[in-house]
Backbone as ProteinMPNN parsed JSONL, in Angstrom:
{"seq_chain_A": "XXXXXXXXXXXXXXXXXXXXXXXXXXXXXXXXXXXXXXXXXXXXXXXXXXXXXXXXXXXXXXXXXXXXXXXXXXXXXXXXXXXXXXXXXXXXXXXXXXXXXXXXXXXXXX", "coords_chain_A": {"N_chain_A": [[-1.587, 11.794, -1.739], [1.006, 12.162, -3.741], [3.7, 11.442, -4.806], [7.529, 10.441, -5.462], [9.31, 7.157, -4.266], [11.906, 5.694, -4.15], [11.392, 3.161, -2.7], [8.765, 1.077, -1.702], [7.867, -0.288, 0.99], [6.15, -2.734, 2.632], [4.358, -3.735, 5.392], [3.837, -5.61, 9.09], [4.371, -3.89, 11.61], [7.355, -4.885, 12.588], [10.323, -6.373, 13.26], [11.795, -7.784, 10.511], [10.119, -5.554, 8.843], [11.304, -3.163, 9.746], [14.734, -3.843, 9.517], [14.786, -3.723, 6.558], [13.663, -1.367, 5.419], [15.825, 0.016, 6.941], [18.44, -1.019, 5.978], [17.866, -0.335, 3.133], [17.58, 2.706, 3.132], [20.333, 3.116, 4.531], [21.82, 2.569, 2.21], [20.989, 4.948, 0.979], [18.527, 5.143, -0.419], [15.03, 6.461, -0.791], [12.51, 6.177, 0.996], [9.003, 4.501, 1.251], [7.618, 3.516, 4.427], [4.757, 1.481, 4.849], [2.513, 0.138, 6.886], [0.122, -1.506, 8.566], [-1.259, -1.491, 11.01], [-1.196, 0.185, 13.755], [-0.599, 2.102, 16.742], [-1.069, 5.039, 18.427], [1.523, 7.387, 17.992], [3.461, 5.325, 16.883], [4.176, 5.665, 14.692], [5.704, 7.987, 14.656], [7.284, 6.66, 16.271], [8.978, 4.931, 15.162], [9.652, 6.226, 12.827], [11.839, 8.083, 13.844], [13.421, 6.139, 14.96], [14.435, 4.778, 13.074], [15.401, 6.837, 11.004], [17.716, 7.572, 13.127], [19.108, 5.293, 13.369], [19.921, 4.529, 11.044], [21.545, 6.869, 9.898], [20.084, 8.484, 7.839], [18.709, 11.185, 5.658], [15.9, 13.056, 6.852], [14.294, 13.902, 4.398], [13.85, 10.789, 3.059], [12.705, 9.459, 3.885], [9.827, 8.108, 4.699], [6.597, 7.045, 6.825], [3.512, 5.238, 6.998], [1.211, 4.514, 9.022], [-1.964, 2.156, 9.65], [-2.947, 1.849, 6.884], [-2.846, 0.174, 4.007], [-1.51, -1.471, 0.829], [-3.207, -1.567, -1.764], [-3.015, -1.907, -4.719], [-0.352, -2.941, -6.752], [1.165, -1.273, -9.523], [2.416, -1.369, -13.333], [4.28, -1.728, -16.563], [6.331, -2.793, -17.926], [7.943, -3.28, -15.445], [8.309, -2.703, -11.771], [6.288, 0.333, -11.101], [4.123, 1.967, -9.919], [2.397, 2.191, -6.922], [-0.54, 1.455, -5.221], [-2.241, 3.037, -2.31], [-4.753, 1.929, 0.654], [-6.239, 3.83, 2.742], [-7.213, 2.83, 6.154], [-8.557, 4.31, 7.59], [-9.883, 6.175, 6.54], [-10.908, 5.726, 4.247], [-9.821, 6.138, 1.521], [-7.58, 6.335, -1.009], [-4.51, 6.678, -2.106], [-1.807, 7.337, -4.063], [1.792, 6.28, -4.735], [4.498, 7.021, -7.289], [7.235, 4.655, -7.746], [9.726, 2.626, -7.806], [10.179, 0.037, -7.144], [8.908, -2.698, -4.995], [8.404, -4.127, -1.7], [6.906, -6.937, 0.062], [6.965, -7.728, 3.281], [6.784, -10.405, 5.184], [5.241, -11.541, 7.87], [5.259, -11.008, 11.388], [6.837, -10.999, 15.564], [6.008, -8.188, 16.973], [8.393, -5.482, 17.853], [9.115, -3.899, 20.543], [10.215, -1.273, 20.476]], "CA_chain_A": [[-0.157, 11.816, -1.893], [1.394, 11.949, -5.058], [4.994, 11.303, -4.396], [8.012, 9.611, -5.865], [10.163, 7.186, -3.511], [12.926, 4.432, -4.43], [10.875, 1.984, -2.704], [7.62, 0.947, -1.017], [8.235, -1.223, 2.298], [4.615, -2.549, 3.813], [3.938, -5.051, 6.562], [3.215, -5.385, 9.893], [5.584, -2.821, 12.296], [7.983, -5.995, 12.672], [12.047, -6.378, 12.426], [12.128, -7.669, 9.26], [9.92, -4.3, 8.269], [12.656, -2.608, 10.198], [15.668, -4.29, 8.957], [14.74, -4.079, 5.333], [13.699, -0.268, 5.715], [16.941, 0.095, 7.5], [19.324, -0.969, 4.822], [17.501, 0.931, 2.385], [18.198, 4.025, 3.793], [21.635, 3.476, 4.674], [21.951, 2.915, 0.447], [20.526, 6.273, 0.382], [17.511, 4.827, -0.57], [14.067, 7.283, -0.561], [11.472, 4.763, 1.765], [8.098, 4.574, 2.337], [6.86, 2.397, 4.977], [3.118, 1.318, 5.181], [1.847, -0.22, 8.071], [-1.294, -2.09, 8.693], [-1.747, -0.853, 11.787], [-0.55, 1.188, 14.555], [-0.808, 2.888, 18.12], [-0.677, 6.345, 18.408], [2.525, 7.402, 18.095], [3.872, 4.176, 16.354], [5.121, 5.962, 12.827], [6.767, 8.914, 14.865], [8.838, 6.347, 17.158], [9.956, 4.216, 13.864], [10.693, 6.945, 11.677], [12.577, 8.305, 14.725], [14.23, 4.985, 15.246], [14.814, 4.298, 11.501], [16.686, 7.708, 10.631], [18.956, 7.838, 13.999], [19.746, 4.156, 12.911], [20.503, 4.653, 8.95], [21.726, 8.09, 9.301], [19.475, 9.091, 6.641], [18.271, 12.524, 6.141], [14.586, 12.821, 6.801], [13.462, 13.704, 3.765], [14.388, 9.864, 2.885], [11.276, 8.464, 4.8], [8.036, 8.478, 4.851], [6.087, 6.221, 7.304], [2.174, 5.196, 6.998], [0.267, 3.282, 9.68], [-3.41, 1.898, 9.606], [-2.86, 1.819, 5.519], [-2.57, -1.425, 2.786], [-1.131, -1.85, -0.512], [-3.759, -2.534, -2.591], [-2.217, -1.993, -6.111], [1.315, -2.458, -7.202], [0.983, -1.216, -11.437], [3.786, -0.612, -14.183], [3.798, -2.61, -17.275], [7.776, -4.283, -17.534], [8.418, -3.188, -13.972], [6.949, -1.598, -10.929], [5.831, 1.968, -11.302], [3.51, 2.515, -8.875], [1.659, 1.385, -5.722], [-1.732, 2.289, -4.594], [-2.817, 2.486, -1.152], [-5.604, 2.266, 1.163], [-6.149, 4.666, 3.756], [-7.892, 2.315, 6.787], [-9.918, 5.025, 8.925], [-10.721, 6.94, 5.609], [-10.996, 4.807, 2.412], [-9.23, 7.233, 0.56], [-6.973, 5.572, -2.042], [-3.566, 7.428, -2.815], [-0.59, 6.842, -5.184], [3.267, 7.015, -5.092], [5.742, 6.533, -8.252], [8.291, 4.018, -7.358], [10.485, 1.687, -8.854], [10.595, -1.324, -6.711], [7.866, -2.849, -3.762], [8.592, -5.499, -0.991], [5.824, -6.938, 1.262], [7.359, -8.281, 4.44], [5.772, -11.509, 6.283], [4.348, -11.167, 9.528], [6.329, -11.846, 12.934], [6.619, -10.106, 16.191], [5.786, -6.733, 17.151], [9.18, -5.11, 18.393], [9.202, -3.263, 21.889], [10.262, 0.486, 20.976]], "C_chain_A": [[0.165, 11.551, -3.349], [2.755, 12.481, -5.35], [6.101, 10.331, -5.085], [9.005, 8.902, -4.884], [11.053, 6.005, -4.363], [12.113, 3.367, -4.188], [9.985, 1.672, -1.885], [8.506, -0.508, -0.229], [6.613, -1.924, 3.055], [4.669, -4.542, 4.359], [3.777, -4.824, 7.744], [4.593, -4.491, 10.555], [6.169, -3.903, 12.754], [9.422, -5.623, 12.318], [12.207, -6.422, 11.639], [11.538, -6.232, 8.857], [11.575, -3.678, 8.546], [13.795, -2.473, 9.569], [15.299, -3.789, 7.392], [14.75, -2.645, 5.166], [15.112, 0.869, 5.788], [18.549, 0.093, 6.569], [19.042, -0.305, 3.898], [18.148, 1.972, 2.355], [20.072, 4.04, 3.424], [21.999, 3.142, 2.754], [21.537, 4.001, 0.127], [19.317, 6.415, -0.477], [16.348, 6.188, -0.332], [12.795, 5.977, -0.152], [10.417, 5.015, 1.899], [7.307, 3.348, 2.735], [5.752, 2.222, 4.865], [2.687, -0.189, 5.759], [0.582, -0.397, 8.253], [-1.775, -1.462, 9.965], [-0.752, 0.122, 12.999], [-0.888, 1.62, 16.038], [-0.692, 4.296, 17.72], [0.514, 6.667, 18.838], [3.24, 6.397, 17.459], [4.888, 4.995, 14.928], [6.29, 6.943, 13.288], [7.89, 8.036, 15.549], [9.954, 5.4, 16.098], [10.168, 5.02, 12.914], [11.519, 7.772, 12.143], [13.744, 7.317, 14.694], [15.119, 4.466, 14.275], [16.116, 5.663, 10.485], [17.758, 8.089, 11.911], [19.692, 6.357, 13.655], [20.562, 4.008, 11.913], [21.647, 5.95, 9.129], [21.435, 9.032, 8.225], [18.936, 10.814, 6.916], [16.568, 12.482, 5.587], [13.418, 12.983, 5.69], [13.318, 12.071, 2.672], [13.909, 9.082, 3.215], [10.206, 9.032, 5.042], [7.595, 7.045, 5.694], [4.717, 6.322, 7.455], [1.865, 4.73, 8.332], [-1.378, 3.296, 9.428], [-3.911, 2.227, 7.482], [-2.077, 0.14, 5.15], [-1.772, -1.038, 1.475], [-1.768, -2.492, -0.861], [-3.962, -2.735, -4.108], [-0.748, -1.961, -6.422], [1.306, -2.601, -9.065], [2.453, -0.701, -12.406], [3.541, -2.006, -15.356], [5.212, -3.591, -17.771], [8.354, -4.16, -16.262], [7.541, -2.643, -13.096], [7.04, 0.021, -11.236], [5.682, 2.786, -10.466], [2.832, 2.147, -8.078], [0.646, 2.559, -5.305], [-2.088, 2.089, -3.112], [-3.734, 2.887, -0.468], [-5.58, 2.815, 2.49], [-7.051, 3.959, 4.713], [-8.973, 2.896, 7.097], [-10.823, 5.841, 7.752], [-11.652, 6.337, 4.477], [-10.165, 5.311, 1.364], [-7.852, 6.368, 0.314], [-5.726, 6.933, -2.452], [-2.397, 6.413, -3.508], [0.557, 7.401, -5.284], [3.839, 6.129, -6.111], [6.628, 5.954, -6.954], [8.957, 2.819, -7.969], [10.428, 0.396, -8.237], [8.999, -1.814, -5.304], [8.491, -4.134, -2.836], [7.599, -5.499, 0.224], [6.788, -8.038, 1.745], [6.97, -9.37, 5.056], [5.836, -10.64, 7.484], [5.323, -11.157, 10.271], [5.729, -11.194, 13.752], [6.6, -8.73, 16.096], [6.736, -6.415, 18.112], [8.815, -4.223, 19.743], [9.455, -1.718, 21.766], [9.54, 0.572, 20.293]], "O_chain_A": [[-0.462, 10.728, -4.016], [3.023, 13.542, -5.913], [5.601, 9.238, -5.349], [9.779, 9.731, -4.407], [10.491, 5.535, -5.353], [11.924, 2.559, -5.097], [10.405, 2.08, -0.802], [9.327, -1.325, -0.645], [6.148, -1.377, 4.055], [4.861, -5.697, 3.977], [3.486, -3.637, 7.894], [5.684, -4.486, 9.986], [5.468, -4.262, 13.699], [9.757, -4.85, 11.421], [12.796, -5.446, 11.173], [12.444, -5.497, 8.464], [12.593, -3.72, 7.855], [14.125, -1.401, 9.062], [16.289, -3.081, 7.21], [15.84, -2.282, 4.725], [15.395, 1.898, 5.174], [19.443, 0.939, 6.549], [19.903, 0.515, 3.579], [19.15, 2.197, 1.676], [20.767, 4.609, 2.582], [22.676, 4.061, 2.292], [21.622, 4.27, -1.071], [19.034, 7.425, -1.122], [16.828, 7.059, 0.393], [12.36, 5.111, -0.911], [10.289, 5.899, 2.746], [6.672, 2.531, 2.07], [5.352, 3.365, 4.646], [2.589, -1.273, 5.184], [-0.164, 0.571, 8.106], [-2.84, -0.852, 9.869], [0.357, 0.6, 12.762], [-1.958, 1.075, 16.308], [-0.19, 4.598, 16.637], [0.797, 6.355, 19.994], [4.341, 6.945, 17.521], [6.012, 4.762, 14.482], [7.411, 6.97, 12.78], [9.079, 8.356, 15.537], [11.17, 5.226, 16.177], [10.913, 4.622, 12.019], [12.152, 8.413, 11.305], [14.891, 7.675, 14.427], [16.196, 3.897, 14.451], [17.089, 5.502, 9.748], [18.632, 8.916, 11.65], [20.922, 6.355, 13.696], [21.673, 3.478, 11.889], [22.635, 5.899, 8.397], [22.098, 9.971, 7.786], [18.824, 11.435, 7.973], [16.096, 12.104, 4.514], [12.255, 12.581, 5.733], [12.732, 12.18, 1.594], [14.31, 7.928, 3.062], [9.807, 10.117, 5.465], [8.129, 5.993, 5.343], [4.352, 7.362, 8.004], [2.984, 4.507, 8.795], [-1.968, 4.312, 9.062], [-4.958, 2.697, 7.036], [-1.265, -0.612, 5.69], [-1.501, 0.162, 1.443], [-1.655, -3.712, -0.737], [-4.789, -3.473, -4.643], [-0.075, -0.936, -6.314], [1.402, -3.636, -9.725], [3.274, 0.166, -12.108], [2.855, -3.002, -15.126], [5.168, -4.809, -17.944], [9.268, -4.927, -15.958], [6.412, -2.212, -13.329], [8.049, 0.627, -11.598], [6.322, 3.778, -10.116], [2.224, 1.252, -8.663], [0.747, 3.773, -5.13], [-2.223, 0.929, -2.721], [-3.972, 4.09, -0.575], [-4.899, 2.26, 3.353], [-8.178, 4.302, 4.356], [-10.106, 2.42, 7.016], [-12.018, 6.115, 7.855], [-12.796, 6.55, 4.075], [-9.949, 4.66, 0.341], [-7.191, 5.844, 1.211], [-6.073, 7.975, -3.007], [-2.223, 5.196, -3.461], [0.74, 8.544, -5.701], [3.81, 4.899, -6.056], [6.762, 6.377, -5.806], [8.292, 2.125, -8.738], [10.697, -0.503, -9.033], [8.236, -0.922, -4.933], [9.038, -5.068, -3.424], [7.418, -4.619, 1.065], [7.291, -8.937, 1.071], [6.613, -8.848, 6.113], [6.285, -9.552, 7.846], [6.424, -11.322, 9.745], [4.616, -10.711, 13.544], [7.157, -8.137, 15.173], [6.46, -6.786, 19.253], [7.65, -3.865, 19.571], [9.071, -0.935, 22.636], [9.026, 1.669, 20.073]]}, "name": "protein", "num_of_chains": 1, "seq": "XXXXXXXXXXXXXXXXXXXXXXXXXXXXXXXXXXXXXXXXXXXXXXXXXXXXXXXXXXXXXXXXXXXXXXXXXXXXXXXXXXXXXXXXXXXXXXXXXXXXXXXXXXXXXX"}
């Protein structure tokens, strides 16, 4: 991937992710989530859930699962974030201006 968004989102598939995601958007924000892990199906029902919520238009989200953040680089601000692909290893990189890692919590129900 070699993509530019407004703002990297990563933590576990949790409300706060959600919420934080969520406002984004509705600022017209460009998002991408990344998710430690996942179910099958997990990214389609929250980036489902996340643009009928925001009213964003889809090209306005991007959602990972079973991927890390394991670089955030820029030299007076953020730039860019690297991340790791779990099942592969494979290491990609999106431009972005801002990053927020989430704490933990529960794992929401839809």
């Amino acid at each position: 991937m070699n993509s530019w968004v407004d703002i990297v989102v990563a933590g576990r598939d949790d409300e706060a992710v959600t919420d934080a995601a969520l406002g984004l958007l509705r600022q017209g924000r460009r998002v991408l989530v990344v998710l430690g892990e996942g179910t099958p199906g997990r990214a389609l029902r929250l980036r489902r859930h996340l643009l009928e919520a925001s009213g964003a238009g889809s090209r306005q989200l991007m959602v990972m699962t079973h991927a890390e953040v394991v670089c955030v680089a820029g030299t007076a601000r953020v730039e860019a974030v690297v991340i790791r692909h779990s099942r592969s290893g494979r290491l990609s990189a999106v431009n972005t201006g801002a990053f927020i890692r989430v704490p933990e919590g529960p794992t929401p129900s839809w």
